[in-house]
Each structure stands twice: as structure tokens, then as C-alpha cells.
PDB file of N, CA, C and O in Angstrom:
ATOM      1  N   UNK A   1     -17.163  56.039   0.942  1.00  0.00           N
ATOM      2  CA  UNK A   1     -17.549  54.820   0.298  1.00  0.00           C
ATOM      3  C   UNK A   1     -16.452  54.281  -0.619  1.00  0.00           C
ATOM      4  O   UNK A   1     -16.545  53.118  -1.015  1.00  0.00           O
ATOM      5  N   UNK A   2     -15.448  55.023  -0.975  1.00  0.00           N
ATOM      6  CA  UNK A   2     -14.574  54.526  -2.327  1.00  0.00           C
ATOM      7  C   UNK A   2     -13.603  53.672  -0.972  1.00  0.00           C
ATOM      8  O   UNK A   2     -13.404  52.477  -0.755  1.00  0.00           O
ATOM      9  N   UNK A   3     -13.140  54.977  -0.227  1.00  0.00           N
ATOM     10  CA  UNK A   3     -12.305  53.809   0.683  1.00  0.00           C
ATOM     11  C   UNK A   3     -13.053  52.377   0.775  1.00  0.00           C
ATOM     12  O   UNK A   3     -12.623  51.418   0.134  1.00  0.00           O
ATOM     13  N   UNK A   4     -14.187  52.279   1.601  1.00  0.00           N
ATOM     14  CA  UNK A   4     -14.452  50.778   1.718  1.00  0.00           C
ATOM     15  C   UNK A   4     -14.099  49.810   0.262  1.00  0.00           C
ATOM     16  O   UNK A   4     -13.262  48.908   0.222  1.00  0.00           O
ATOM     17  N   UNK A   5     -14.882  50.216  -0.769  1.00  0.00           N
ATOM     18  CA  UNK A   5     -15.054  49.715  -1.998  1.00  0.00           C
ATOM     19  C   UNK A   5     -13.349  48.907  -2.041  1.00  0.00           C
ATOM     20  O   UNK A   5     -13.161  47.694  -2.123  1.00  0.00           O
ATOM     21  N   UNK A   6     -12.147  50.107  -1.951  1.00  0.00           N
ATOM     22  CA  UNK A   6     -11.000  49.183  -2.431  1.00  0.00           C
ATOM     23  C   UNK A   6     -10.914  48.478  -1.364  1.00  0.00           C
ATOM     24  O   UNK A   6     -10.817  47.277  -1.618  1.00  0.00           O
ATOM     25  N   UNK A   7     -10.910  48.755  -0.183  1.00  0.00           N
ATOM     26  CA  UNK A   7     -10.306  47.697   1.040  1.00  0.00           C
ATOM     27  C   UNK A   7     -11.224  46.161   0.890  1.00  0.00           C
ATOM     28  O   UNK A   7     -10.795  45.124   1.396  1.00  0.00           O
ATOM     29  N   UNK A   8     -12.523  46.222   0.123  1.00  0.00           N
ATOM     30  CA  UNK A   8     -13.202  45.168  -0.082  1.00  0.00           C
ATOM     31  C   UNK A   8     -12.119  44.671  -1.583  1.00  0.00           C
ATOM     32  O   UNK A   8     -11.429  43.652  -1.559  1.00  0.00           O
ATOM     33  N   UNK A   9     -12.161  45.331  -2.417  1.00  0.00           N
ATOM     34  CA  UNK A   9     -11.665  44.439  -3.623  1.00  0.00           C
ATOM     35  C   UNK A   9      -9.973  43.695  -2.881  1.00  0.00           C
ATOM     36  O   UNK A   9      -9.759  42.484  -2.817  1.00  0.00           O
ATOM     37  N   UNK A  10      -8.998  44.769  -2.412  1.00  0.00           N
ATOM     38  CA  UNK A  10      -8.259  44.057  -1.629  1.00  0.00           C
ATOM     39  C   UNK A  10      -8.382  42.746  -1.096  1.00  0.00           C
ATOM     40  O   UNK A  10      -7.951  41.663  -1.490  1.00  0.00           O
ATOM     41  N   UNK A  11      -9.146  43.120   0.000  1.00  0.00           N
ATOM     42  CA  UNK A  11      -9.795  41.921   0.539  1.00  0.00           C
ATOM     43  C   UNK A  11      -9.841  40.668  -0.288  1.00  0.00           C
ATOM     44  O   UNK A  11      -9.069  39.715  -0.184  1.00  0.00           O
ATOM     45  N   UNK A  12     -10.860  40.795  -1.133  1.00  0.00           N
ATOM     46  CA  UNK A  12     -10.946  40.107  -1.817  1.00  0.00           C
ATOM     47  C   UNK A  12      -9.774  39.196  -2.649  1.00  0.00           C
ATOM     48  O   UNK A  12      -9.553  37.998  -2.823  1.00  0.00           O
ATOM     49  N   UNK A  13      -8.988  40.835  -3.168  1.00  0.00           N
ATOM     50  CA  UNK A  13      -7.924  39.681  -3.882  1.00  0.00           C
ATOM     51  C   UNK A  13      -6.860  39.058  -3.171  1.00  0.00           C
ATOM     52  O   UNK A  13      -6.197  38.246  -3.814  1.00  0.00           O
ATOM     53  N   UNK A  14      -6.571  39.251  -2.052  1.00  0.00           N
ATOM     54  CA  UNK A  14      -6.109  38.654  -0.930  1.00  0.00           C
ATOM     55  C   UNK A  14      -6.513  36.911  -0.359  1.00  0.00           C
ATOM     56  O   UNK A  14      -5.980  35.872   0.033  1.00  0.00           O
ATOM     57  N   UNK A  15      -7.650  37.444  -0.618  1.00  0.00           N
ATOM     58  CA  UNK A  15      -8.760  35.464  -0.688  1.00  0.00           C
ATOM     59  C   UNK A  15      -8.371  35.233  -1.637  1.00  0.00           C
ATOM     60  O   UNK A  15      -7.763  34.183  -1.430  1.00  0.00           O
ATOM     61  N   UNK A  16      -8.264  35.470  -2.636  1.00  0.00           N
ATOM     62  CA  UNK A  16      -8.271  35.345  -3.645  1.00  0.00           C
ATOM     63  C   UNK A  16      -7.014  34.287  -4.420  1.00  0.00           C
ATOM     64  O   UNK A  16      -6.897  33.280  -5.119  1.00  0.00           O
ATOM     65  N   UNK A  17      -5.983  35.673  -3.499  1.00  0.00           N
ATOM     66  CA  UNK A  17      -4.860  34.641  -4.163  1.00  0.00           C
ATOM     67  C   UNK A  17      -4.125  33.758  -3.168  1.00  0.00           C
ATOM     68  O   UNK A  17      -3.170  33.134  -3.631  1.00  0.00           O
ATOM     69  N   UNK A  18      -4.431  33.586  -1.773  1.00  0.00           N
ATOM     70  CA  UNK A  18      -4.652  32.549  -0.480  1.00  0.00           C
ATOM     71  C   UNK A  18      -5.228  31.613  -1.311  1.00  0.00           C
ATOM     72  O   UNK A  18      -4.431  30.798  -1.777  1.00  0.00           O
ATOM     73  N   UNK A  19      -6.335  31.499  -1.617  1.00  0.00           N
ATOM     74  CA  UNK A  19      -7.491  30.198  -2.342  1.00  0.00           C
ATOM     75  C   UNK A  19      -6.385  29.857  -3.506  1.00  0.00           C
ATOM     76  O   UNK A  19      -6.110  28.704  -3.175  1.00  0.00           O
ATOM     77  N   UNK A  20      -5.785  30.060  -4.363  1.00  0.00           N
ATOM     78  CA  UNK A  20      -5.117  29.875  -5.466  1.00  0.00           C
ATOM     79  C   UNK A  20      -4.114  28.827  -4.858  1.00  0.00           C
ATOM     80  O   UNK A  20      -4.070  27.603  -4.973  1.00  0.00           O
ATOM     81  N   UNK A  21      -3.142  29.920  -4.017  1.00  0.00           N
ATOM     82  CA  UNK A  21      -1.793  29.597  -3.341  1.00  0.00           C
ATOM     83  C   UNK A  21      -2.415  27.677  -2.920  1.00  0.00           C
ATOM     84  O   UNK A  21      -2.290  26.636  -3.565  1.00  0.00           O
ATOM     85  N   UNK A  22      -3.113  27.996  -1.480  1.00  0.00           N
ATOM     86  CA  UNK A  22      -3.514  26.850  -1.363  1.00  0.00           C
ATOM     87  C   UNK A  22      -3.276  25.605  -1.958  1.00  0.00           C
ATOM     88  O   UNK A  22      -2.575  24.627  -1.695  1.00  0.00           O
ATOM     89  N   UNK A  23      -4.133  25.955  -2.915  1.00  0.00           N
ATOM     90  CA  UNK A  23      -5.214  24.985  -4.010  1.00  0.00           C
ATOM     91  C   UNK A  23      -3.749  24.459  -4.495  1.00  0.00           C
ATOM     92  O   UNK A  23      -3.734  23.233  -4.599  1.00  0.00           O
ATOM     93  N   UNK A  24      -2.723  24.984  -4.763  1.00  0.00           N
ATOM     94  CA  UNK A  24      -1.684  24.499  -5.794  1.00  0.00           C
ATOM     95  C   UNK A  24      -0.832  23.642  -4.875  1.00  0.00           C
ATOM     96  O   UNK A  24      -0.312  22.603  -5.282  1.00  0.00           O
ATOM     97  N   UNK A  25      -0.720  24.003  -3.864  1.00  0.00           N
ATOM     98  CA  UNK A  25       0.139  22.961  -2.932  1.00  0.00           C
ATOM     99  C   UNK A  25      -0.406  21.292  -2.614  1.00  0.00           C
ATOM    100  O   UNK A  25       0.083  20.233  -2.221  1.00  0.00           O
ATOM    101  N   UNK A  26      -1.780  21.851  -3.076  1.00  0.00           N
ATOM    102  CA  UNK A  26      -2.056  20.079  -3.024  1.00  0.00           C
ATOM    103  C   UNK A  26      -1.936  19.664  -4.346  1.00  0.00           C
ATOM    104  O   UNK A  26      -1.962  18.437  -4.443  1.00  0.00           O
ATOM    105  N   UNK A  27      -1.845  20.111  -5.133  1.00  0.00           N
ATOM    106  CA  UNK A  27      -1.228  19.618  -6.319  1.00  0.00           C
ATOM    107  C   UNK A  27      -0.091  18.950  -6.403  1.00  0.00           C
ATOM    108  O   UNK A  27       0.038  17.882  -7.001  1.00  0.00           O
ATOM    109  N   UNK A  28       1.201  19.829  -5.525  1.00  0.00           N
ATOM    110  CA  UNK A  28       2.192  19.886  -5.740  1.00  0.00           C
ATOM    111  C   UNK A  28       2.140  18.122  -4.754  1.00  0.00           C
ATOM    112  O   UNK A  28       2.879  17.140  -4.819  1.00  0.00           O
ATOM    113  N   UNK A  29       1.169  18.359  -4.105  1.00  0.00           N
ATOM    114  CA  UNK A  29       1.378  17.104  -2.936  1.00  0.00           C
ATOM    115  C   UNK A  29       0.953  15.620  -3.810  1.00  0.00           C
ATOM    116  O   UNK A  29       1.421  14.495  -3.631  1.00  0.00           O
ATOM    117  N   UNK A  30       0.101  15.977  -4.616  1.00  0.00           N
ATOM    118  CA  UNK A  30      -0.182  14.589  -5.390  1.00  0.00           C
ATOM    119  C   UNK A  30       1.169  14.503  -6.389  1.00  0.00           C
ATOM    120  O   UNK A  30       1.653  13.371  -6.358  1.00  0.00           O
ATOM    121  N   UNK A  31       1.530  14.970  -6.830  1.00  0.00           N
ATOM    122  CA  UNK A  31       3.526  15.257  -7.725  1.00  0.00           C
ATOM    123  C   UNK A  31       4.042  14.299  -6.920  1.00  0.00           C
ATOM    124  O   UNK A  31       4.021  13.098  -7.190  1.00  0.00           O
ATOM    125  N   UNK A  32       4.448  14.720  -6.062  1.00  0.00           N
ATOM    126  CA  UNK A  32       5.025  14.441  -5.459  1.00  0.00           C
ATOM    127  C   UNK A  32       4.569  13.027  -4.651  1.00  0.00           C
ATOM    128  O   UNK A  32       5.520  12.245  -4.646  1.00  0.00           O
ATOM    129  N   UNK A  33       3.475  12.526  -4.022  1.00  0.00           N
ATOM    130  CA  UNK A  33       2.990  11.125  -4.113  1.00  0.00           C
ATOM    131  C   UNK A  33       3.514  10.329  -5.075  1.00  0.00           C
ATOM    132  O   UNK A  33       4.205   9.341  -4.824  1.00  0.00           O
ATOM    133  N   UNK A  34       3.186  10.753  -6.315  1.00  0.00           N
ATOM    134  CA  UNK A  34       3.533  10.141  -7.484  1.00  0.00           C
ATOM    135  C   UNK A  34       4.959   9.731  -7.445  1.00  0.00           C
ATOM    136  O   UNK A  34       5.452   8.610  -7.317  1.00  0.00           O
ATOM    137  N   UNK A  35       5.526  10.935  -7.590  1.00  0.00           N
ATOM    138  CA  UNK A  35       7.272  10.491  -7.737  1.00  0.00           C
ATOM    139  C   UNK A  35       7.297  10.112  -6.598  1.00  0.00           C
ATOM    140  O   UNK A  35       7.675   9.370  -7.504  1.00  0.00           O
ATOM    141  N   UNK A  36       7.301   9.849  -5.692  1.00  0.00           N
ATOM    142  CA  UNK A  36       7.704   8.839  -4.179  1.00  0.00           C
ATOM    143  C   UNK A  36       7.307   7.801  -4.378  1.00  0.00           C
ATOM    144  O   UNK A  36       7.958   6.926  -3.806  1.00  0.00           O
ATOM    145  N   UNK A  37       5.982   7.255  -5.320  1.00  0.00           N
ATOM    146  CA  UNK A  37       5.783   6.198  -5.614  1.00  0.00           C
ATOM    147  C   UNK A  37       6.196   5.545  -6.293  1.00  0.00           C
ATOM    148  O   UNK A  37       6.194   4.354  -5.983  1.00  0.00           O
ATOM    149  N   UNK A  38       6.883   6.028  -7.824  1.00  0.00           N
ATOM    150  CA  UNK A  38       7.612   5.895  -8.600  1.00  0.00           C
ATOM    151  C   UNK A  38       9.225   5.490  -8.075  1.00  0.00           C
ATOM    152  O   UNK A  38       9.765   4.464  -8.487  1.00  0.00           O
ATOM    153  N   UNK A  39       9.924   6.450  -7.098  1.00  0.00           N
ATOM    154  CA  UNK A  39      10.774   5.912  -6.762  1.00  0.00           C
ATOM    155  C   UNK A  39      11.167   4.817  -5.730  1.00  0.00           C
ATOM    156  O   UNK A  39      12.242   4.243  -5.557  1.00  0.00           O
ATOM    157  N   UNK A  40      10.177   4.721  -5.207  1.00  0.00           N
ATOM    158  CA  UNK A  40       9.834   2.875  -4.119  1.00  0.00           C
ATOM    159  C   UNK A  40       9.757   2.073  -5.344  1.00  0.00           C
ATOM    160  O   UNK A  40      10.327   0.993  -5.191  1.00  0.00           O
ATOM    161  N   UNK A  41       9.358   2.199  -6.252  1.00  0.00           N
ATOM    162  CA  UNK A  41       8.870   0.978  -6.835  1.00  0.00           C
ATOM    163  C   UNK A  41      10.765   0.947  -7.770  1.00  0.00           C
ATOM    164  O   UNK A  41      11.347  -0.052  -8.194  1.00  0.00           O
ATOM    165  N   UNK A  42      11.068   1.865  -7.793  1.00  0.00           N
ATOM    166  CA  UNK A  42      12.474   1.838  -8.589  1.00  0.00           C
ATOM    167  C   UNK A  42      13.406   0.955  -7.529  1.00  0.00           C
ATOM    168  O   UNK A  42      14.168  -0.011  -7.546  1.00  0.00           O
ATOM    169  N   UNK A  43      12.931   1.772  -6.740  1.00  0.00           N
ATOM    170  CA  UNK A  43      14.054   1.361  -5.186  1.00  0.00           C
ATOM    171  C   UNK A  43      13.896  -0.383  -5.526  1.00  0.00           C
ATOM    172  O   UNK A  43      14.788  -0.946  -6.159  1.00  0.00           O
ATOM    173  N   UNK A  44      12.835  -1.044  -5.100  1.00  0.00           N
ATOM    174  CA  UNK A  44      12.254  -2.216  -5.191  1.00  0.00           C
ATOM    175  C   UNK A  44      13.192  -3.008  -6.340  1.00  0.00           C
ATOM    176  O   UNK A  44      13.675  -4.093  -6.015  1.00  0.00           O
ATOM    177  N   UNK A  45      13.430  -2.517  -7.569  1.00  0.00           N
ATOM    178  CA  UNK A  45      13.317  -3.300  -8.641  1.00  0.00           C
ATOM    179  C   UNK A  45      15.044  -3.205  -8.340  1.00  0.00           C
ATOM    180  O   UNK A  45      15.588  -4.279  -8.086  1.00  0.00           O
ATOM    181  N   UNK A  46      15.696  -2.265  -8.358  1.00  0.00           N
ATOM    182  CA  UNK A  46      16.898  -2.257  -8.222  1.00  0.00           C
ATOM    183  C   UNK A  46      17.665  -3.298  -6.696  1.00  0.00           C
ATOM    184  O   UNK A  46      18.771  -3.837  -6.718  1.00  0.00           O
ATOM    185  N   UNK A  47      16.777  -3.313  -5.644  1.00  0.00           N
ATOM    186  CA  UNK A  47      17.175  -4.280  -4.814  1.00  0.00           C
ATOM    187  C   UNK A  47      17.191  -6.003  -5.370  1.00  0.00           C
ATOM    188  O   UNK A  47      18.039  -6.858  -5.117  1.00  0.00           O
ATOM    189  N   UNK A  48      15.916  -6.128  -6.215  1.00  0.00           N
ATOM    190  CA  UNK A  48      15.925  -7.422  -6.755  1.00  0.00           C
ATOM    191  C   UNK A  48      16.951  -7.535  -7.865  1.00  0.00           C
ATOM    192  O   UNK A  48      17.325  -8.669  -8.162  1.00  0.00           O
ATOM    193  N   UNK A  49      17.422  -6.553  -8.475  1.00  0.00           N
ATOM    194  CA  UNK A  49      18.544  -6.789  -9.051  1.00  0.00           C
ATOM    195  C   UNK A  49      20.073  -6.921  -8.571  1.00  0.00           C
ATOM    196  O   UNK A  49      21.015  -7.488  -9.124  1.00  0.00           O
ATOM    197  N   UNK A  50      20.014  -6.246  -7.418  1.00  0.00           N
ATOM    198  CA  UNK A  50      20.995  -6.181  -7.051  1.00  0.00           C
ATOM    199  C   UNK A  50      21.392  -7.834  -5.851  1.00  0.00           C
ATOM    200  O   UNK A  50      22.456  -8.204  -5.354  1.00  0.00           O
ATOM    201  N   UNK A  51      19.944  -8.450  -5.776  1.00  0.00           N
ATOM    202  CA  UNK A  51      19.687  -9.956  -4.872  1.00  0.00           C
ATOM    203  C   UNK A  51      19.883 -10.725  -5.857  1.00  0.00           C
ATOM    204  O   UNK A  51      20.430 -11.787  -5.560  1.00  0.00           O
ATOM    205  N   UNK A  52      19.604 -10.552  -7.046  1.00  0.00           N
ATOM    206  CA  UNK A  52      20.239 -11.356  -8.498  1.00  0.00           C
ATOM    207  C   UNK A  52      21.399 -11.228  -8.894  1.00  0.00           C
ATOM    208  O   UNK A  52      21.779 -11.767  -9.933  1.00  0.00           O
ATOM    209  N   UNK A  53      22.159 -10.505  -8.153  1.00  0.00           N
ATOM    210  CA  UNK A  53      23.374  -9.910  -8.575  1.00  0.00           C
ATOM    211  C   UNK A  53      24.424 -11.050  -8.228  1.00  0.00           C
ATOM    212  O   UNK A  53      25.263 -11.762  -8.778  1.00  0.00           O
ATOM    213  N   UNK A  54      23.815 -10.767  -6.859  1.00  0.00           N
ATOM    214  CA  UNK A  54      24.880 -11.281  -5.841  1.00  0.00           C
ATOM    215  C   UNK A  54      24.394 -13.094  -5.540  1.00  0.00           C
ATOM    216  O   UNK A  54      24.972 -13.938  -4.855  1.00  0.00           O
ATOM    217  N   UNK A  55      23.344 -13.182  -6.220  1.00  0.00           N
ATOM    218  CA  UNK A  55      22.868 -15.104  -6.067  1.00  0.00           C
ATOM    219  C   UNK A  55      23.922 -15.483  -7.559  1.00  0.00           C
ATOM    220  O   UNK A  55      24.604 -16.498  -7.418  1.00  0.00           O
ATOM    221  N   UNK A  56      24.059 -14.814  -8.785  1.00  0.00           N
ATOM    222  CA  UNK A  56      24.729 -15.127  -9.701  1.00  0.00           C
ATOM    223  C   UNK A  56      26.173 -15.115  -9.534  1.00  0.00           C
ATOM    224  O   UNK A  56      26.853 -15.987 -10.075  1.00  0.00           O
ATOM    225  N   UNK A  57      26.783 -14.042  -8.710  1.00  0.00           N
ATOM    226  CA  UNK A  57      28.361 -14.803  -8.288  1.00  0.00           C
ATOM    227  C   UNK A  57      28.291 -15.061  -7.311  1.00  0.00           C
ATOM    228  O   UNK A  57      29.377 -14.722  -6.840  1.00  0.00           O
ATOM    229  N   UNK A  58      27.608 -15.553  -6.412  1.00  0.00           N
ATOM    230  CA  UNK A  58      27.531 -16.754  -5.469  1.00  0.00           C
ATOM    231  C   UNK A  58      27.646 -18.022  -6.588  1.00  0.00           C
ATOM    232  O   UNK A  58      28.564 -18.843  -6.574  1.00  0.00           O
ATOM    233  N   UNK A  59      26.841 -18.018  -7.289  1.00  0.00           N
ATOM    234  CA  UNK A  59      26.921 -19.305  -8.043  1.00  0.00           C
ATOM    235  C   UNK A  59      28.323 -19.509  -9.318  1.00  0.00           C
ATOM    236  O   UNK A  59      28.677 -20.530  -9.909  1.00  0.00           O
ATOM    237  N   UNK A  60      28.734 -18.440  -9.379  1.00  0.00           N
ATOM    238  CA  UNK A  60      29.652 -18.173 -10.219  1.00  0.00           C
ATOM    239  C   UNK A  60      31.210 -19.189  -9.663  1.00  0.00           C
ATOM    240  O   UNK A  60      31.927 -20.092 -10.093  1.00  0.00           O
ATOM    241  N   UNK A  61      31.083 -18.350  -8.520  1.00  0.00           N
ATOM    242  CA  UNK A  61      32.154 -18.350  -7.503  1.00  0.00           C
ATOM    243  C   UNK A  61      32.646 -20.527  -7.369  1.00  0.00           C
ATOM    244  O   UNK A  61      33.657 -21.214  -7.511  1.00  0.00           O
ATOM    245  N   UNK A  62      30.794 -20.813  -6.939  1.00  0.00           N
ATOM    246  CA  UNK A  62      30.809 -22.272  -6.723  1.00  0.00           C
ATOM    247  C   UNK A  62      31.490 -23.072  -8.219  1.00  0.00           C
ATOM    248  O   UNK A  62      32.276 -24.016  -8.156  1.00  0.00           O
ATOM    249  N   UNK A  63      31.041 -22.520  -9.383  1.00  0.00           N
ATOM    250  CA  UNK A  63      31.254 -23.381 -10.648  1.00  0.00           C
ATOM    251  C   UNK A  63      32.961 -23.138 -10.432  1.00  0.00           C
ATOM    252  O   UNK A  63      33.700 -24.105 -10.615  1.00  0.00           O
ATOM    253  N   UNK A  64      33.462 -21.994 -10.092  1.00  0.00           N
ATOM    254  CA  UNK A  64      35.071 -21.815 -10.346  1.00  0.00           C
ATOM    255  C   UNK A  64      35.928 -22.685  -9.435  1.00  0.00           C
ATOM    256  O   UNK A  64      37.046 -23.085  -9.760  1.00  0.00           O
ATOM    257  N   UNK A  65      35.286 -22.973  -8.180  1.00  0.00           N
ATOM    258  CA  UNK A  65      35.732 -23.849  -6.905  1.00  0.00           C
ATOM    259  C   UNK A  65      35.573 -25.176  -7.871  1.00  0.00           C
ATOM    260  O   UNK A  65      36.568 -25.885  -8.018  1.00  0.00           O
ATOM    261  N   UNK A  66      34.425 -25.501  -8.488  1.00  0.00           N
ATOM    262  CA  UNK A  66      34.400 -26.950  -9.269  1.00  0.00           C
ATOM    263  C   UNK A  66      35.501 -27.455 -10.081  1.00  0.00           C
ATOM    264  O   UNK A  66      36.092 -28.523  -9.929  1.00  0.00           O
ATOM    265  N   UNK A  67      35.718 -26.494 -11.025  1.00  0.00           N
ATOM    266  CA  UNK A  67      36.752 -26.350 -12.021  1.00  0.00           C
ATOM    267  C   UNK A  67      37.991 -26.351 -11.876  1.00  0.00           C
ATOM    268  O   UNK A  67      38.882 -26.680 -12.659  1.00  0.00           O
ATOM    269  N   UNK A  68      38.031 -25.884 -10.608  1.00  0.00           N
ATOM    270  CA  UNK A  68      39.628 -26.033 -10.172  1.00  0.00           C
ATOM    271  C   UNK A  68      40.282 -26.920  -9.683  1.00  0.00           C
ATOM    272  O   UNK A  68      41.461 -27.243  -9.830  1.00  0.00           O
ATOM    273  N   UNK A  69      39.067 -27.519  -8.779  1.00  0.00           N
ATOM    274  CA  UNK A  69      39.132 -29.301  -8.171  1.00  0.00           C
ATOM    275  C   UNK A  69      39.007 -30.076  -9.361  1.00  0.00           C
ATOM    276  O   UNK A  69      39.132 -31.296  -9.258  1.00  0.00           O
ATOM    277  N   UNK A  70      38.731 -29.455 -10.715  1.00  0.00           N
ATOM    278  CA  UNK A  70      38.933 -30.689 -12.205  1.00  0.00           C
ATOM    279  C   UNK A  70      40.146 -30.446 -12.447  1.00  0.00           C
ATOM    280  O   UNK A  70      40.948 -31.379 -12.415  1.00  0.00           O
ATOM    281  N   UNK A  71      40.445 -29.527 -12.656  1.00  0.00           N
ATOM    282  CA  UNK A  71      41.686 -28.888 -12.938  1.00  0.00           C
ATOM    283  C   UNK A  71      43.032 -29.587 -12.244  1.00  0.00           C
ATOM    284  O   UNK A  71      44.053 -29.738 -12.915  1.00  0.00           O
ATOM    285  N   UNK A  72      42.957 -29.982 -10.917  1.00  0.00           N
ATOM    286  CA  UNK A  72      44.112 -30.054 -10.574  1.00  0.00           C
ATOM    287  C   UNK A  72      43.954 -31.481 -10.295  1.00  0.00           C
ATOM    288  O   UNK A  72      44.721 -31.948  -9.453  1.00  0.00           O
ATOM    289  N   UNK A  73      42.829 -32.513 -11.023  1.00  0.00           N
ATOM    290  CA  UNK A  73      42.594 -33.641 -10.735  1.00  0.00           C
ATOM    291  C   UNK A  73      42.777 -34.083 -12.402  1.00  0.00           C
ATOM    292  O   UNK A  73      42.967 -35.266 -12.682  1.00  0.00           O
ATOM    293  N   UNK A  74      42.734 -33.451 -13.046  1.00  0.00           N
ATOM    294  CA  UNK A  74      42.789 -33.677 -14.861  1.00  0.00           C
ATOM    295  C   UNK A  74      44.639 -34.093 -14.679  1.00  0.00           C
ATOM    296  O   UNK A  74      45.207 -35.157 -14.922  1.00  0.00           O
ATOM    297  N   UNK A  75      45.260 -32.656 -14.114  1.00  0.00           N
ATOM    298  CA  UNK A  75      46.864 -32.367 -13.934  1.00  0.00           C
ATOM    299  C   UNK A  75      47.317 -33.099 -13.011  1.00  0.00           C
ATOM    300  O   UNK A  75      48.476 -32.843 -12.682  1.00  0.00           O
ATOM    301  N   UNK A  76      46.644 -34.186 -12.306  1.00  0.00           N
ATOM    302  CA  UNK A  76      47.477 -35.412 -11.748  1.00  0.00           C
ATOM    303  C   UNK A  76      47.290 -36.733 -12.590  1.00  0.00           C
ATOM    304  O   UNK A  76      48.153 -37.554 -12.899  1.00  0.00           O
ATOM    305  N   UNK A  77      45.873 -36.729 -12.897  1.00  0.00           N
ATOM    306  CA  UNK A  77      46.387 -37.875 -14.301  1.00  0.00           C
ATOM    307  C   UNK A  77      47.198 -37.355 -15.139  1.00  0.00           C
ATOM    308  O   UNK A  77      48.335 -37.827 -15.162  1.00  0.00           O
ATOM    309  N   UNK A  78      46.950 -36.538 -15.820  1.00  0.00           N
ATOM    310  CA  UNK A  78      48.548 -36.013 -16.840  1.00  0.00           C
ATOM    311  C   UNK A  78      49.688 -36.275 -16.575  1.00  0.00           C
ATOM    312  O   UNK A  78      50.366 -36.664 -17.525  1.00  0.00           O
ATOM    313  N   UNK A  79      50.293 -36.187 -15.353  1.00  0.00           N
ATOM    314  CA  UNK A  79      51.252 -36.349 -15.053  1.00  0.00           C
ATOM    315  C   UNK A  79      51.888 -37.731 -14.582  1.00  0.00           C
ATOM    316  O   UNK A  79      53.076 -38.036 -14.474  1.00  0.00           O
ATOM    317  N   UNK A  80      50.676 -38.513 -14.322  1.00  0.00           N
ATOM    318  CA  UNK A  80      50.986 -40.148 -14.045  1.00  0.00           C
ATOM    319  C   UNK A  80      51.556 -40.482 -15.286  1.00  0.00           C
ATOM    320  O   UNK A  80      51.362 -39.913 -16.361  1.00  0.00           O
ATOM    321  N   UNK A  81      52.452 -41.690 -14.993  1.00  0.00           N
ATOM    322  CA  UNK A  81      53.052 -42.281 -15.989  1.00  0.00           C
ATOM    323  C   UNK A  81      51.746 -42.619 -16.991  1.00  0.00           C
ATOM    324  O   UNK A  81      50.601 -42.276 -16.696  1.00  0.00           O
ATOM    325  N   UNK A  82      52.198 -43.560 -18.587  1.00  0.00           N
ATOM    326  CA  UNK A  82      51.138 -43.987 -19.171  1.00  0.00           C
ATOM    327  C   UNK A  82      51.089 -45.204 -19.003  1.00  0.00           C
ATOM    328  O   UNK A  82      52.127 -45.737 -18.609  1.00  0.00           O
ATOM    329  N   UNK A  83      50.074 -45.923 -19.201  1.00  0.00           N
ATOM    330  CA  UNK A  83      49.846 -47.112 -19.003  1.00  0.00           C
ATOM    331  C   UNK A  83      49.668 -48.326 -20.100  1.00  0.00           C
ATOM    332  O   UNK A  83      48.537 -48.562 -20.525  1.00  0.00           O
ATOM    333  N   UNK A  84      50.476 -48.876 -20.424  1.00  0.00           N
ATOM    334  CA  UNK A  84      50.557 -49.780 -21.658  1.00  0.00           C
ATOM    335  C   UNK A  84      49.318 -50.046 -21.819  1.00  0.00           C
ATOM    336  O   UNK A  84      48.716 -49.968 -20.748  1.00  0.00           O
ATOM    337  N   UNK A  85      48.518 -50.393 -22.892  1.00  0.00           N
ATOM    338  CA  UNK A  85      47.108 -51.295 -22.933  1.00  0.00           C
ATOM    339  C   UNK A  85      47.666 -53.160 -23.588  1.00  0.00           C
ATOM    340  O   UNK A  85      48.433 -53.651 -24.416  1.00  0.00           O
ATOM    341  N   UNK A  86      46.662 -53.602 -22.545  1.00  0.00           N
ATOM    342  CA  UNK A  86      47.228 -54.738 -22.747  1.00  0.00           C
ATOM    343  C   UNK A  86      46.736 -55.473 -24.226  1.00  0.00           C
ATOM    344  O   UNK A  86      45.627 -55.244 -24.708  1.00  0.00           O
ATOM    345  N   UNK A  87      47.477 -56.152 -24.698  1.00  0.00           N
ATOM    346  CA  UNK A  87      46.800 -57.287 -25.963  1.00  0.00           C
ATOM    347  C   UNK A  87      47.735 -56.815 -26.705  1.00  0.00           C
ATOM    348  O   UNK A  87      47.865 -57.213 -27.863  1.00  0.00           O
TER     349      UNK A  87
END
């Protein structure tokens, strides 16, 4: 009878710590949901920054193309003779 007795508590703690083991891996699985969710939503925010990035020197780029066509249109009047005013 003692034999059975331990091969049952065995047993037992064998379920025992299977049921534990288990139990913690779905834990580990909602963690981990979490941080995957957490990092999509990072992913996300960093793409819209990085689509703001690149619409701001797109637009950057256009104001410098403007400026330069003033620029070299300012530096041809400058350079025209002056023009008496009449009276």
C-alpha cells in the first residue's frame, strides 16, 4: 500500500505541476498580445511620422525652388542699369 500511496502523490504532483506549467503559458500569451499590440500601434505612429516627414521636405524642397527663381530674378534687376525718375 505505501508503494501505491507515493506513485499516487507523484502522480499527482506531476498534474500538478503540468496544470501550473500550462496555465502560465497563456499568460505569457496574453504578454505578449499586449506587446504586439503595443508595438503595431508604435509601428503605426512612427509611419505617420515618418509620411510627415517626407510631405514637409517635399514642401521644403518646393519653397527653396521658389526662392531661387526670386533670387536670380531680384539679381537681374540689380544688375540693370538705374533708371532716372522723371520730373
Amino acid at each position: 500500500m505505501i508503494l501505491s500511496k507515493q506513485n499516487m502523490v507523484r502522480t499527482l504532483g506531476v498534474a500538478l505541476v503540468a496544470t501550473l506549467g500550462l496555465g502560465g503559458c497563456a499568460t505569457y500569451k496574453e504578454e505578449f498580445a499586449t506587446i504586439n499590440s503595443r508595438l503595431d500601434q508604435l509601428d503605426t505612429k512612427v509611419q505617420g511620422a515618418a509620411q510627415s516627414a517626407e510631405s514637409a521636405n517635399q514642401s521644403a524642397q518646393q519653397a527653396n525652388q521658389r526662392l531661387d527663381q526670386i533670387e536670380s530674378r531680384v539679381q537681374s534687376l540689380e544688375a540693370s542699369p538705374r533708371r532716372v525718375p522723371r520730373g
